[in-house]
TIGU-45399 format. One record per residue (C-alpha): x, y, z. Coordinates in steps of 0.02 Angstrom, whole numbers, plus 32768, in hexadecimal, padded with zeros to 4 digits. Layout:
% TIGU-45399
XYZ ...
END
This chain:
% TIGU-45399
521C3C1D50FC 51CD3CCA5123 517F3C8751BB 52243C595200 527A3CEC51E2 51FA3D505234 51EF3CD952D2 52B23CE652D9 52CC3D9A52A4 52313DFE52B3 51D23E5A522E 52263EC151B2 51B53F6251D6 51BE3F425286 52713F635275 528840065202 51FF405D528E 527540135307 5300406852BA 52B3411252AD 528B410A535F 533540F25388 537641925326 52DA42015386 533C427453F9 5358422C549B 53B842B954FB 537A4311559D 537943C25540 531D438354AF 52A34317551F 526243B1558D 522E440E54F2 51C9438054B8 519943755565 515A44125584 50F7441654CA 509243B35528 5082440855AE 5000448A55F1 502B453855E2 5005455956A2 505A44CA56DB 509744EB579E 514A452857B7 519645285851 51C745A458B5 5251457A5905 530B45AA58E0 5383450D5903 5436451358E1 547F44955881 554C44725878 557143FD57FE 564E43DD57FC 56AC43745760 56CA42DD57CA 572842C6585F 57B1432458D4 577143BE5882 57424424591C 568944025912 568343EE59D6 56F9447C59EE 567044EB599C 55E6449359D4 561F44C45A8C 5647457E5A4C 559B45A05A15 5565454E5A93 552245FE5AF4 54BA46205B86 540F45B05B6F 53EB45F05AC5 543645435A64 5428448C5A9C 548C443F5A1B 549843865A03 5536433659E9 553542B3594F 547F4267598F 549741C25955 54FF41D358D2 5538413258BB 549640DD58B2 546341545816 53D641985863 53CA42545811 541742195776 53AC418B5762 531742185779 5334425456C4 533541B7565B 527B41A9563E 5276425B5616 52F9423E5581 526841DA5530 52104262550B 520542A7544F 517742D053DC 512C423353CE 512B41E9548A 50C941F054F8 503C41D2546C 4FC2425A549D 4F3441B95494 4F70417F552F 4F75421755A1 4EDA4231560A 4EA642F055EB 4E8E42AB5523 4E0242175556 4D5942245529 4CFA425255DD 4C5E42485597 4C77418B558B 4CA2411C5643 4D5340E15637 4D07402A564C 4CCB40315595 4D67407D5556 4E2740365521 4E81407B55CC 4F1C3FF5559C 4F9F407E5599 4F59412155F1 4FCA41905636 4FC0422F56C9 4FD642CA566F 507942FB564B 504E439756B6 504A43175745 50EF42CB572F 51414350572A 50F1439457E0 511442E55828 51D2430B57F9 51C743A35849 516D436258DA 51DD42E258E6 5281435858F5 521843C2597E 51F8431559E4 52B542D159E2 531D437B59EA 52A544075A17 523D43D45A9E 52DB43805B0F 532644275AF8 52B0447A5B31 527B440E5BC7 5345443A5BEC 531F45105BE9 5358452B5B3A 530245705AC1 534445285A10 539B448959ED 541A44685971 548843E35929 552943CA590C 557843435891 55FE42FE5845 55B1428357BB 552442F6576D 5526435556D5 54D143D15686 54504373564C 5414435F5700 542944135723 53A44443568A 534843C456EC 5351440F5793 533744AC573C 52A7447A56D2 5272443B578B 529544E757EA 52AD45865772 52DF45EB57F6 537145635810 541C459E5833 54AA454257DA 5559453A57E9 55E744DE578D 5684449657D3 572D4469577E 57E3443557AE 587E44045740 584A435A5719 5923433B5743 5912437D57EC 58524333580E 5892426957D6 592542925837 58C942AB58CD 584F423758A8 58E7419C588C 58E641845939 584841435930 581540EA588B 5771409558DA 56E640FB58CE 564E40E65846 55FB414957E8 557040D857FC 55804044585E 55C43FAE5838 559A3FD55774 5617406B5760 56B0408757B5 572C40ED5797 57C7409857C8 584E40BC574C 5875416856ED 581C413A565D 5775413556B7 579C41C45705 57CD423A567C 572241F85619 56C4424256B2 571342C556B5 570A42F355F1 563442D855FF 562D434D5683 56A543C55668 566E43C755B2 55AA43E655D1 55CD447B5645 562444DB55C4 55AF44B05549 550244CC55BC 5553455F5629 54F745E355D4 5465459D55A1 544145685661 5478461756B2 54EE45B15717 559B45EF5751 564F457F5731 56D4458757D6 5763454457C3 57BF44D85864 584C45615860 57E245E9588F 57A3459F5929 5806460659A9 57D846845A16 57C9472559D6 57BF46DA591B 576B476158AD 572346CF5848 56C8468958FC 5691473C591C 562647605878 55EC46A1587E 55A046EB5939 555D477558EB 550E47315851 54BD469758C4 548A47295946 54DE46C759DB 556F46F35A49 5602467E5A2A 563146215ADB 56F946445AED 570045D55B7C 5706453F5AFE 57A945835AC3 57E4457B5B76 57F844C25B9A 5802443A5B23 577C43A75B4E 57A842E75AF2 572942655B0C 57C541E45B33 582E42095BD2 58C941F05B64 58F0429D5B12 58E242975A51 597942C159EE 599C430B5935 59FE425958E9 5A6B4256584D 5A0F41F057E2 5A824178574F 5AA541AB56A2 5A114140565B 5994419756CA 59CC42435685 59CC420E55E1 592641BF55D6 58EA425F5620 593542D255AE 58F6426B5521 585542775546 583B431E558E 58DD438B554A 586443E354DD 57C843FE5554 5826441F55EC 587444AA5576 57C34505556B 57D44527561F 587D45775613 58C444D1566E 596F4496561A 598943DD5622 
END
């Protein structure tokens, strides 16, 4: 009977290690810690100083400042660089599995013993050190976004995005401590409003769209809600969409503290993707009211009244 419990069910033990593992932190923040406790203490940082804009979700303004502080050939920065295929967020998620216990310390290769060939030892799992990985991210980052700007006469590269939070930014920072971050917000009414006309886009594709205000407001709540709660800790700097105008005091000390000269020609002439101008719609009763349910409180913290 044992036997067949165990061939349909598992072992017992199996299970309860199972279920600590699953109760191991398994957050970005928490990972890099355990990360870099494995780590060497002269592990290379990067020099550079890339600008990262990361905006609660769509119709937000996110191009709007992306073309402002876009100045003279200082800043190349990339517009939502595959964004719907996942590729930066999907970046992070073997990095979450980090804690105190994985990677086993057995399996990297600076712990072997080199007085013995590897032929005559157990190389089954053996892992780069972490050291490694963490230079091939950065490498990586240089390759994709650095050297095209560059090879274009600019001299940093940045991104902008509309689906990251700031989880990704402690990874871009962890990545580039010189890193310049900046945090964008809207009224999540007036955003979805603008944003009704369109109902099609993913945040990654075809697994998560955001089609109805629902979705929209739950995007909106994750990102909105990790830049107030990471703001400080990541030296980064919250805009709001209705203080991009010219002359804006809010735009002027976000030039200053990034050390760039904000581009008032973007305020100038309004560029859509679509040849059909985009309009503020009046969205139903049951769109407001599933956004104020979910975000009356949170959209509160940043002084917006739904």
């Amino acid at each position: 009977m044992k036997s067949i419990v165990h061939s349909l069910f598992g072992h017992a033990h199996i299970w309860q290690k199972h279920k600590r593992y699953k109760y191991l932190p398994n957050d970005l923040f928490s990972a890099l810690n355990a990360f870099q406790a494995n780590a060497s203490i002269d592990i290379h940082k990067s020099t550079h100083k890339p600008l990262l804009i990361l905006s609660a979700g769509w119709r937000s303004g996110s191009t709007l400042l992306q073309r402002a502080l876009t100045s003279g050939d200082d800043y190349l920065i990339w517009g939502e660089p595959y964004g719907d295929f996942g590729l930066l967020e999907s970046l992070t998620l073997p990095l979450t599995k980090f804690n105190e216990e994985f990677p086993r310390k057995s399996h990297l290769i600076g712990n072997i013993d080199k007085q013995q060939p590897l032929s005559q030892q157990w190389i089954a799992n053996l892992y780069p050190q972490v050291d490694d990985l963490k230079n091939a991210y950065t490498a990586y980052f240089e390759a994709l976004f650095q050297a095209p700007a560059e090879s274009q006469g600019y001299t940093e590269f940045g991104i902008k995005e509309i689906r990251l939070d700031a989880q990704f930014a402690q990874f871009f920072k962890w990545l580039f401590p010189e890193a310049k971050i900046v945090f964008l917000v809207r009224n999540p009414i007036d955003a979805f409003s603008s944003y009704s006309q369109f109902k099609s886009w993913y945040i990654t594709r075809p697994e998560r769209p955001v089609f109805t205000a629902r979705a929209f407001a739950k995007h909106w709540a994750r990102l909105a809600n990790s830049f107030s709660d990471h703001c400080e800790q990541l030296d980064a700097t919250i805009i709001k969409y209705e203080d991009l105008y010219q002359g804006s005091p809010a735009l002027t000390q976000l030039g200053e503290k990034l050390e760039l000269n904000i581009n008032n020609d973007a305020f100038k002439k309004k560029i859509e993707a679509n040849k059909t101008p985009t309009t503020q719609r009046r969205i139903n009763w049951l769109d407001k009211a599933i956004l104020k349910y979910h975000l009356k409180k949170l959209a509160r913290s940043f002084n917006y009244s739904l």
